[in-house]
C-alpha positions as CSV (number, residue, x, y, z in Angstrom):
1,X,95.7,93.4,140.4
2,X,93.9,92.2,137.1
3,X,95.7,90.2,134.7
4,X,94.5,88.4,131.8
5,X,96.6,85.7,129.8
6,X,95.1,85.2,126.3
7,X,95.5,81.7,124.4
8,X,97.7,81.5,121.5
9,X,94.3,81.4,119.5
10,X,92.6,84.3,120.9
11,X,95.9,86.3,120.0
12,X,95.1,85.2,116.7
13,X,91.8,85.9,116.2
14,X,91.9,89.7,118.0
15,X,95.1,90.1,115.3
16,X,93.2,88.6,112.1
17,X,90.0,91.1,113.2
18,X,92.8,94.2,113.7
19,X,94.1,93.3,110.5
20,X,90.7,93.4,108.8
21,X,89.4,96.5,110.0
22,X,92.9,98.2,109.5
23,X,92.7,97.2,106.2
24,X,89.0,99.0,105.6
25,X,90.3,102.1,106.7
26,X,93.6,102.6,104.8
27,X,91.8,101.8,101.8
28,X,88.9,103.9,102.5
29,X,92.1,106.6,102.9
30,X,94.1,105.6,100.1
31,X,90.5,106.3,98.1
32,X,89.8,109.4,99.7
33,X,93.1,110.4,99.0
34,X,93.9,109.7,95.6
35,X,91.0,110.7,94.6
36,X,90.5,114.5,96.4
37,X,94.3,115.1,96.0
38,X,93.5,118.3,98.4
39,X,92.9,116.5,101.2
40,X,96.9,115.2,100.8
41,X,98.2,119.2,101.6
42,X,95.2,120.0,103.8
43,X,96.1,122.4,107.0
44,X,93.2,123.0,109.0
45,X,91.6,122.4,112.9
46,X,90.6,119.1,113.4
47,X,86.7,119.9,113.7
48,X,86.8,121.9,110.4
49,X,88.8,118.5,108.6
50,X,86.1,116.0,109.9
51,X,83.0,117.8,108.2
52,X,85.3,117.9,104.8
53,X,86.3,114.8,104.6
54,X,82.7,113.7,105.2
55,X,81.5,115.7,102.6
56,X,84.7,114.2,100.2
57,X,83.7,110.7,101.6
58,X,79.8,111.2,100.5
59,X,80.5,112.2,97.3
60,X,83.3,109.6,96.6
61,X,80.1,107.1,97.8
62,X,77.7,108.5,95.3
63,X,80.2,108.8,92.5
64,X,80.6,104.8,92.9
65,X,77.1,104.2,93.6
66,X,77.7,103.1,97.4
67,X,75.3,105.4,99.3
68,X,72.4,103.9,101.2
């Protein structure tokens, strides 16, 4: 059986890197959010919401001068 016992510090450090990117992507959805208000009521299949939330995410980058 395969067990692995983590240090009190690696706890740590896997929790501060969760908490880092969990915080990058509810503000990238707060921002997607608040600022296409549709997205907030939007009923759809999963496939079709990907590509517009993309396309909402693009232009939200180029209306804050962020695409590269």
């Amino acid at each position: 059986m395969y067990s692995t016992t983590w240090s009190t510090g690696d706890t740590r450090t896997y929790n501060a890197l969760l908490h880092g990117l969990r915080c990058l992507g509810e503000r990238g959805f707060a921002l997607l959010t608040g600022r296409w208000r549709a997205l907030r009521h939007f009923t759809t299949s999963p496939r079709k919401i990907g590509h517009i939330t993309k396309a909402a995410l693009t232009l939200t980058r180029i209306e804050h001068g962020r695409l590269s």
